[in-house]
C-alpha positions, 0 to 999 in steps of 0.5 A: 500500500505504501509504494501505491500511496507514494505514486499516486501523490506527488511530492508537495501533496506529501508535504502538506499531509505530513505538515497537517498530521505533524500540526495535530499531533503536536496538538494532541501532545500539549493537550496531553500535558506529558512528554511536551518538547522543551520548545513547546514548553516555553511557549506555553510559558510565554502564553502563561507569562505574557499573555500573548496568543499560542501561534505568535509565541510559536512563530516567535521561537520558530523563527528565532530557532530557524534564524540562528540555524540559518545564520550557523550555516545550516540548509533549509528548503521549501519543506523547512520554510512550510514547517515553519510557516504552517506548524505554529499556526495549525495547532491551536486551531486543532486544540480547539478543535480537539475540545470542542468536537471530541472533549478534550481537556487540555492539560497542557494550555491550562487557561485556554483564554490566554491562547487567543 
């Protein structure tokens, strides 16, 4: 099945599936409250702290992170610049989803009204 699914897609409709998949599970992890990335982590901090939206402290981080590996020397390409630009701001609206439609509690972003 595999080798049908990869022939059938083309490399860019890959891309936006895998950048959709990897969004909500990041959603499911921080709402989970366990095994959250130390990056997410102080996201959640900078909503808690300074009550700025999820996504804007998201982007912040990502783009300061991609910066710096930028500036180091590291590659990036057009899969780096989506991840970089979609990530951050699907997941809040997949936490929302998640608690809205199926009910989830979400551990991670105790107050809920700092992420907007």
């Amino acid at each position: 099945m595999g080798d049908y699914l990869t022939a059938r897609l083309n490399g860019y409709a890959m891309l936006a599936i895998g950048l959709i998949l990897c969004a909500y599970s990041s959603a499911l992890i921080i709402m989970s409250g366990i095994g959250i990335r130390i990056m997410d982590l102080v996201v959640l901090t900078m909503v808690s702290k300074w009550s700025w939206s999820f996504t804007k402290a998201k982007m912040i981080i990502e783009i300061g992170i991609f910066s710096i590996g930028w500036l180091l020397g590291g590659p990036f390409g057009v899969g780096t610049i989506a991840f970089l630009l979609v990530i951050g701001p699907l997941i809040q609206p997949f936490m929302n989803m998640n608690a809205k439609r199926l009910s989830l509690k979400n551990y991670g972003l105790a107050n809920t009204s700092a992420a907007y």
